[in-house]
Each structure stands twice: as structure tokens, then as C-alpha cells.
Phi, psi and omega in degrees: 000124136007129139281129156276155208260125171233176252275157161222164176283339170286323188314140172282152183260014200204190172177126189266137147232183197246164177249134197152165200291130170242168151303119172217119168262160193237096200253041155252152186269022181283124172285348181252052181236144173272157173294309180308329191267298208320322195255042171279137186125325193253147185235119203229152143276348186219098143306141179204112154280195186202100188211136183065000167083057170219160159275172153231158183251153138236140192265151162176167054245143359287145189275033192348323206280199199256111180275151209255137168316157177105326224252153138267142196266119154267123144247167179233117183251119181318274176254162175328164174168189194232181195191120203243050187308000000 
């Protein structure tokens, strides 16, 4: 798992992705945020974590499960978009 990151003047307040799988990490320290709110906006199909050195699914659609501070993501994103973290 990652350090957290804390706020700076370089941190993006936004961060564009593309479609094909991107890398997204997820630095909040909240634990009751879903994959469908953090990536609202966007249009994507597939999520895969990485955790204890194993992969993971989160299934959906809908994408209900929670995502973990810390953790990086592969999506596979349909079109170009933005990400509002």
C-alpha cells in the first residue's frame, strides 16, 4: 500500500483519462466512497485492484464495492473523461 499524499500545491485538483486501461489512484482517506461515485463522469468497464499481492474484481455494473484509501486501480476506460477527486 502507498503513502498518503498530503495536499500540496502540485497535487491535480482533476487528472484526465484515456480510453484504455488507466492506472488511478485513490488518495482519499475516506473508506465509504464507491467506485461509481469517485469515477462519476466517466465512462469505463472493468476495475482491477492489487492488494496483499494478489489481483482483484470489482464487479458491476453497478459498481457498489468500496474502494480502498491508498490502493491503485487499473480501469479500462470506454472514452476520454476526467476524474474530480
Amino acid at each position: 500500500m502507498g503513502a498518503m499524499i498530503t495536499d500540496s500545491p502540485g497535487l491535480p485538483a482533476a487528472f484526465c483519462v484515456m480510453p484504455r486501461s488507466n492506472m488511478v489512484g485513490f488518495k482519499s482517506t475516506a473508506t465509504n466512497v464507491t467506485a461509481e461515485d469517485y469515477l462519476d463522469g466517466t465512462k469505463y468497464v472493468r476495475i482491477y485492484g492489487f492488494k496483499n499481492g494478489a489481483w482483484f474484481f470489482i464487479p458491476g455494473p453497478p459498481y457498489a464495492g468500496y474502494l480502498e484509501p491508498g490502493l491503485g486501480y487499473w480501469v479500462a476506460f470506454t472514452q476520454t473523461g476526467t476524474i474530480y477527486p
